[in-house]
C-alpha positions in Angstrom: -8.7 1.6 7.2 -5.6 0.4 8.9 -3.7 -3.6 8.3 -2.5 -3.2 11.8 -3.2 -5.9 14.6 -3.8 -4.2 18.3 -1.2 -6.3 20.2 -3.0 -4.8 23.0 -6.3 -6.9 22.6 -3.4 -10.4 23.4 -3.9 -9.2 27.3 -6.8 -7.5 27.9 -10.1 -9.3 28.4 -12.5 -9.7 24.8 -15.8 -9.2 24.7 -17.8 -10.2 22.4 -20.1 -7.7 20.5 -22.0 -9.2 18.1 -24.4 -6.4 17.5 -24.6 -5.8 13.4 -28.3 -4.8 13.3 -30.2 -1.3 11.9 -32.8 -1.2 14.6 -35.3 1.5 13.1 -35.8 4.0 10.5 -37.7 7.6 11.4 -38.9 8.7 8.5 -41.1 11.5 10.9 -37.6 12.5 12.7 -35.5 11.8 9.6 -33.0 9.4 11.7 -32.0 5.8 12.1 -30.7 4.0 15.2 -28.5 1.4 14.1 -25.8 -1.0 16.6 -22.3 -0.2 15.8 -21.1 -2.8 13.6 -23.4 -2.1 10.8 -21.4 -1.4 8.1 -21.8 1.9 5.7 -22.3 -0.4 2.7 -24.9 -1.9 4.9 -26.9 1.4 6.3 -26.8 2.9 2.5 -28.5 -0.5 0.9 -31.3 0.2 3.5 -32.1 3.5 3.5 -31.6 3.9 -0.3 -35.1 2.5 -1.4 -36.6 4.9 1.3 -35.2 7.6 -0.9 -33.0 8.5 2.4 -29.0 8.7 2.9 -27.2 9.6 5.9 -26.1 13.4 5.8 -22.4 11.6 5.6 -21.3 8.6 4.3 -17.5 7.6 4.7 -16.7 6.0 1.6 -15.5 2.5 2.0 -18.5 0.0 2.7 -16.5 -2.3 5.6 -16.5 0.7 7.9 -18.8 0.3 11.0 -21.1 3.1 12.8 -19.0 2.0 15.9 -15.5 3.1 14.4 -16.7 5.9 13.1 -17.7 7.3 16.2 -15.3 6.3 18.3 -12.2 7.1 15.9 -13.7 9.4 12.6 -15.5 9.6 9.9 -15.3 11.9 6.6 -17.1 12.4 3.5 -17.2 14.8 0.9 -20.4 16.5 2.0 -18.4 17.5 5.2 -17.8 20.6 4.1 -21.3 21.5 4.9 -22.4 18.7 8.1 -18.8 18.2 9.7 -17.3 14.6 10.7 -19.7 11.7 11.4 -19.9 12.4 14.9 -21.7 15.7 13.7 -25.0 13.7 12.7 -24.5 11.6 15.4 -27.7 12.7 18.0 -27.9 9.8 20.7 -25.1 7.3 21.8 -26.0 4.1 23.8 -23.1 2.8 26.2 -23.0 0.2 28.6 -20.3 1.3 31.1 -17.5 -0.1 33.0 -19.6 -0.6 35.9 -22.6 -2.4 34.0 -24.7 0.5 34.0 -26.6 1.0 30.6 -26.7 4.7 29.4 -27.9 6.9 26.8 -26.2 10.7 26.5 -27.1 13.3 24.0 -26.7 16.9 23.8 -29.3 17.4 26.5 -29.1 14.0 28.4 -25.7 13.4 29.9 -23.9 16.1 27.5 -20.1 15.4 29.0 -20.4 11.8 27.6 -21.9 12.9 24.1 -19.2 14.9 23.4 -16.4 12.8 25.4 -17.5 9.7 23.0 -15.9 10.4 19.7 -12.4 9.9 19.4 -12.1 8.3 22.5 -11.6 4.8 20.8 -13.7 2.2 22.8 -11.7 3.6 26.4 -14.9 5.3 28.0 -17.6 2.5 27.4 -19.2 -0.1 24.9 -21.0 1.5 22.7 -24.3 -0.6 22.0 -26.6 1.8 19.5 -26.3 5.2 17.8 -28.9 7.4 16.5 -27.9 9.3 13.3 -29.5 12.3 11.2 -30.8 11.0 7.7 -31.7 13.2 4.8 -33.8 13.0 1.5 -31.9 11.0 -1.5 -32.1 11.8 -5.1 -31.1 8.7 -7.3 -27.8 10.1 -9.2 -25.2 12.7 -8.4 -24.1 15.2 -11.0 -19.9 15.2 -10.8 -17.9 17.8 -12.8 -14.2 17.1 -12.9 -12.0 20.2 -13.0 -8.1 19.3 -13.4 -5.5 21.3 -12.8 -2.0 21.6 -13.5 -0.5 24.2 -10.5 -0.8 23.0 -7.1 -1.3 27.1 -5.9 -4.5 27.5 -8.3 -6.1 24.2 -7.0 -5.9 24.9 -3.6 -7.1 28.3 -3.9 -10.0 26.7 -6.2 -10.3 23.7 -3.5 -10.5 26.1 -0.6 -12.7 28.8 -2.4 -15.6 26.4 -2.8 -15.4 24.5 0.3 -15.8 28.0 1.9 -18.8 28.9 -0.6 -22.3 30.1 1.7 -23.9 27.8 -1.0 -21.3 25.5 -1.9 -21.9 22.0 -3.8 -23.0 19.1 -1.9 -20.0 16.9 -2.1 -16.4 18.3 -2.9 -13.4 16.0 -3.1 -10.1 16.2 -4.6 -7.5 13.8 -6.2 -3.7 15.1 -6.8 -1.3 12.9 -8.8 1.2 14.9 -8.8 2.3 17.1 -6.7 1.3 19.7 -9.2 -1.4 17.9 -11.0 -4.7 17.3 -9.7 -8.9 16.9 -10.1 -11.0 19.0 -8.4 -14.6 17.1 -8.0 -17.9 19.0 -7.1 -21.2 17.2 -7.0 -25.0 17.5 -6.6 -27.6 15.1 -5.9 -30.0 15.2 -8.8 -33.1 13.3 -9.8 -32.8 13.0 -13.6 -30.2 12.5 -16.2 -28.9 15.6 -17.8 -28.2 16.2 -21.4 -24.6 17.9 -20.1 -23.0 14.8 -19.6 -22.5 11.0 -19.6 -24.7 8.3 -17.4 -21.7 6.2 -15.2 -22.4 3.8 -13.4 -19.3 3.3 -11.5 -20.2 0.4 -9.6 -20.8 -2.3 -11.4 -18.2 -5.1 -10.9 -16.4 -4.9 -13.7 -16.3 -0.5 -13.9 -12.8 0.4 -14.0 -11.6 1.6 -10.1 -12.4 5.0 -10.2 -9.2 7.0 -9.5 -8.1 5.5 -13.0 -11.3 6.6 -14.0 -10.8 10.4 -12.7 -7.3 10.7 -14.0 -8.0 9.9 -17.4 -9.9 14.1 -17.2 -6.7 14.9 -15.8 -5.0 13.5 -18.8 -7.5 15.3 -21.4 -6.7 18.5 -19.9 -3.3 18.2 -20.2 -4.0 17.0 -24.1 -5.8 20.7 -24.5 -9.1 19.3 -23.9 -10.8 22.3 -21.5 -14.0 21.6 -21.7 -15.7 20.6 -18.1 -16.3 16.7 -18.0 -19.7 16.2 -16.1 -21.1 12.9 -15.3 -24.0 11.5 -13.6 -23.6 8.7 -11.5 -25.8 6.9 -9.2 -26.0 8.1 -5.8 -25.2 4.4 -3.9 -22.2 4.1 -6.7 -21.0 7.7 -6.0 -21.1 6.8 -2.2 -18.8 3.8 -2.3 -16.9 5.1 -5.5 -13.3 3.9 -4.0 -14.8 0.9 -2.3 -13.9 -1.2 -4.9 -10.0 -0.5 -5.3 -9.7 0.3 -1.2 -9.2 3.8 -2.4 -5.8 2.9 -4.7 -4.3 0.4 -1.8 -5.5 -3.0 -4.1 -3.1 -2.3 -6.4 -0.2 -3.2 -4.3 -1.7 -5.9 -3.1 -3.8 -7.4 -6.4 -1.2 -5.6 -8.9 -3.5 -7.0 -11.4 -6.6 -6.3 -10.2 -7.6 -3.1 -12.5 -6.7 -5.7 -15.8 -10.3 -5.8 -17.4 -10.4 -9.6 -18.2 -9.8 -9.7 -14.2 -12.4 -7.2 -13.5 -14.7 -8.8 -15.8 -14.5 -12.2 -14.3 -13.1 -11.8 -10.7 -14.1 -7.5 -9.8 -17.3 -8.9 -8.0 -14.9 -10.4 -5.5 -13.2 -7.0 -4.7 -12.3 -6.0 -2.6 -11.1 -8.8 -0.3 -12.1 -7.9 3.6 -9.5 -6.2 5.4 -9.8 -8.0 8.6 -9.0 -11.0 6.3 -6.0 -9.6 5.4 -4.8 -8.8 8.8 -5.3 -12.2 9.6 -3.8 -13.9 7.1 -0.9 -11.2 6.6 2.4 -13.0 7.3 5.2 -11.6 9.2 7.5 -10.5 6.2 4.7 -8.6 4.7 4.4 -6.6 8.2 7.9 -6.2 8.1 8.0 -4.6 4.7 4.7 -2.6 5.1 6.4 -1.5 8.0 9.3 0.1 6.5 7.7 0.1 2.6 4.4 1.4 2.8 2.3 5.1 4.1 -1.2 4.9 5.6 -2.1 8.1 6.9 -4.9 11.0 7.2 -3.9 13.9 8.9 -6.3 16.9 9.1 -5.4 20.4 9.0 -6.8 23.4 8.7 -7.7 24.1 5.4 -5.8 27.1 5.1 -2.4 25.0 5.3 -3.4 22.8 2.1 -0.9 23.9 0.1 2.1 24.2 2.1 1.1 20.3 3.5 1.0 19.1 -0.3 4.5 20.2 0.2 5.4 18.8 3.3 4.2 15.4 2.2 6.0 15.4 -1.2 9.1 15.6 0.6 8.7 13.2 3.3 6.7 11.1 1.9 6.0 11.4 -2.0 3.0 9.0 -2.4 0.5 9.6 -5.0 -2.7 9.8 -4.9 -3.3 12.0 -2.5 -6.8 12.4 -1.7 -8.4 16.0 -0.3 -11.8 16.3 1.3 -13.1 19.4 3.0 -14.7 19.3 6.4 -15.9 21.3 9.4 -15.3 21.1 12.9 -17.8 22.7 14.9 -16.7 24.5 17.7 -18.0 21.6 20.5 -16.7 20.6 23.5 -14.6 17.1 23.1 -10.9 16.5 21.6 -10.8 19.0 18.1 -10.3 22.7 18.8 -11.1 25.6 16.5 -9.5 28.8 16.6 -12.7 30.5 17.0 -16.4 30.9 15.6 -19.2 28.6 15.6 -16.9 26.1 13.3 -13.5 26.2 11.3 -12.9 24.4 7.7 -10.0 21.5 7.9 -9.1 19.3 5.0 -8.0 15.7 5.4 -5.1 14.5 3.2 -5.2 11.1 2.7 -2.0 9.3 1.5 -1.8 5.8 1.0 0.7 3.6 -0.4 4.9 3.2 -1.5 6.9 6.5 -0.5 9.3 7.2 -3.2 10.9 10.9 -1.4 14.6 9.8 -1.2 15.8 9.2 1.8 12.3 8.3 3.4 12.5 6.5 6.5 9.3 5.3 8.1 9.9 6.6 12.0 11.8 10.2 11.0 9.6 11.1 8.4 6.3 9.8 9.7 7.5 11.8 12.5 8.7 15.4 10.9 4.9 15.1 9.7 3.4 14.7 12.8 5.1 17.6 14.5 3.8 19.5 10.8 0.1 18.6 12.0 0.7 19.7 15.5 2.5 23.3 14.6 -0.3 23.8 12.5 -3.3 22.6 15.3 -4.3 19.5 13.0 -4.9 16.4 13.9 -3.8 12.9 13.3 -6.8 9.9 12.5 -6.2 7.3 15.4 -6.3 4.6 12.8 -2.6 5.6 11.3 0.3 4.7 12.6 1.4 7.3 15.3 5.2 7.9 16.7 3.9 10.9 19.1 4.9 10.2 22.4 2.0 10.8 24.8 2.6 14.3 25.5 2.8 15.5 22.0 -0.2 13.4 21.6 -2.4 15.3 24.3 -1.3 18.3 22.4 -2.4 17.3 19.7 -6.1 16.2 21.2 -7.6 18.5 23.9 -7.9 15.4 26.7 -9.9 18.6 29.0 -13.3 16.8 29.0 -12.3 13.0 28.2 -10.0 12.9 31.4 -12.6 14.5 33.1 -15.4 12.2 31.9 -12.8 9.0 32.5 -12.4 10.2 36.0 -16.5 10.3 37.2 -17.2 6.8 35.2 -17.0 3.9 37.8 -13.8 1.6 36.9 -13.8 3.3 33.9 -9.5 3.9 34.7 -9.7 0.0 36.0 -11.5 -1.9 32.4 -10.4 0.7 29.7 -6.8 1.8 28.9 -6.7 5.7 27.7 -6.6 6.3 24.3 -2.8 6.6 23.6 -2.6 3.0 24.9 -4.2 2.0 22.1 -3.1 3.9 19.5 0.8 4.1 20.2 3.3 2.7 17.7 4.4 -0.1 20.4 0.6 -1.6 20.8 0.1 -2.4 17.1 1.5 -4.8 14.6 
């Protein structure tokens, strides 16, 4: 989710892709093709009365199957099926040259694994064939604060790293020492352990409010584990509604219940709206005022990037959620094994660290991820120059795949061109 303009798309030729359709559900293979601007709020609505979900669904409904593959996608059941591009099996493309092609593990494998993160620079990607799995109809969440940054993380990390861990895990940290530890399983009926919630209705309260309020139990002696069951669709797009916490900087009023009650079924406005109608001031001051950024590290670095970002940055929330990269060929390396757990740490909003300044501190960050061999989402603002970029990615397979594409070099710029601080608004 970025409010950035690519100033790049002013020169190059647009095409336009108008291709927003899911083309066919597998209930015998357990998969859907879909075209890639179908939107997560849109695959989830389908496949829900089929009692199916995709094995990861990023969070926000807006996001598209195409941006998902081509930048990232995470979830809090990534802990156990990796990044979208994990339960991605078939890509469609249709090349520089014309050509129409389909690659997969088996059938052109170089292209498969050259697709994700490559950011719309190999090919346009026309249809994607995804792994589904079987749906319950609610989720059973337990909430478990805490108030030591050292105990959550070990917490955090011990159950991402469980042989049988929960099915989603997430985290929310308000402080830099406060926090809630979520774990959740998909169930079919309504326990007697906790509360019904269904958290999506228009005028629910926006759910990191919701979360904090265990948080603020805890801290009033309460220690008894909160555990709610929510519907599964609800749970899926749990921070749709607020944008994560981003709405309230830009509808400062828009967690007020008379507004929820009347006005929530509006929220949230689209983003590309607000790109387009974003005037220049605003840039300006997100520019210099604001912090959009996931970076992904290796889980064993939680703790000591909690830190990091408190003193550059000091923006709370900060959202946690496990994942695995499997040990593929492509862009992400893992030290070694079949795969390696990373966590992404999502913060988004108004630094408060004194003496923050957007291109030093953005950047002490960045060189952070890279000593510690994480990685940067190509949505966020980047101030790598290219090499510490490519150090960042492994570009081994995607220059090789860029240079055996006809006019692939000629139609598509690399991936830095599109990403870098100086092609975005």
């Amino acid at each position: 989710m970025s409010f950035r303009q690519g100033v790049y798309k002013k020169t190059f030729t647009k095409i336009d892709v108008n291709l927003v359709d899911v083309l066919e559900v597998d209930t015998k293979n357990m998969t859907v093709r879909c075209e890639p601007l179908v939107t997560m709020g849109q695959l989830s609505r389908s496949l829900e009365p089929l009692g199916l979900a995709l094995a990861v669904v990023p969070e926000l409904d807006q996001l598209t199957v195409g941006g998902l593959v081509m930048g990232t996608g995470v979830e809090t059941s990534s802990h156990v099926y990796g990044l979208f591009q994990h339960i991605c099996l078939q890509y469609e493309l249709v090349l520089a040259d014309g050509s129409v092609v389909t690659c997969s593990k088996d059938e052109n494998p170089d292209l498969f694994y050259a697709v994700p993160w490559s950011y719309g620079t190999l090919g346009f990607l026309t249809s994607v064939v995804i792994k589904v799995i079987p749906a319950k109809k609610y989720v059973r969440l337990e909430y478990h604060p805490y108030t030591d940054l050292t105990e959550l993380s070990t917490q955090f990390r011990k159950e991402s790293l469980e042989k049988k861990p929960h099915q989603f895990i997430e985290a929310l940290l308000y402080t830099k020492d406060t926090g809630v530890v979520m774990m959740g399983d998909m169930v079919d009926e309504i326990g007697s352990d906790g509360k019904f919630n269904p958290i999506g209705k228009w005028y629910s309260e926006w759910f990191y409010l919701q979360v904090e309020k265990h948080l603020k139990s805890y801290q009033s002696g309460n220690r008894q584990t909160a555990v709610e069951y929510i519907p599964l669709r609800d749970y899926y797009h749990r921070h749709t509604r607020s944008l994560f916490w981003e709405l309230k900087d830009i509808v400062p009023f828009g967690n007020n219940v008379i507004f929820r009650f009347l006005f929530g079924w509006l929220m949230p406005p689209e983003v590309s709206l607000l790109k387009l109608t974003q005037p220049e001031a605003v840039t300006k001051l997100y520019n210099k005022a604001h912090v959009i950024q996931d970076m992904l590290v290796p889980i064993e670095s939680l703790e000591k990037a909690v830190l990091e970002f408190h003193e550059e940055f000091e923006v709370y929330p900060i959202w946690l959620c496990p994942f695995k990269v499997f040990n593929h060929p492509g862009q992400l390396r893992v030290k070694s094994g079949d795969w390696q757990m990373f966590v992404d740490i999502g913060v988004y909003g108004v630094p408060k660290a004194k003496g923050y300044e957007t291109v030093p501190s953005t950047r002490r960050i960045e060189s952070f991820v890279i000593q510690h061999s994480g990685f940067q989402m190509l949505y966020a603002d980047t101030f790598t120059t290219r090499e510490e970029f490519r150090r960042m990615f492994d570009h081994t397979l995607y220059d090789k795949v860029r240079d055996s594409l006809p006019h692939c070099k000629d139609a598509f710029p690399e991936i830095y061109g599109k990403v870098n601080r100086d092609v975005r608004k």
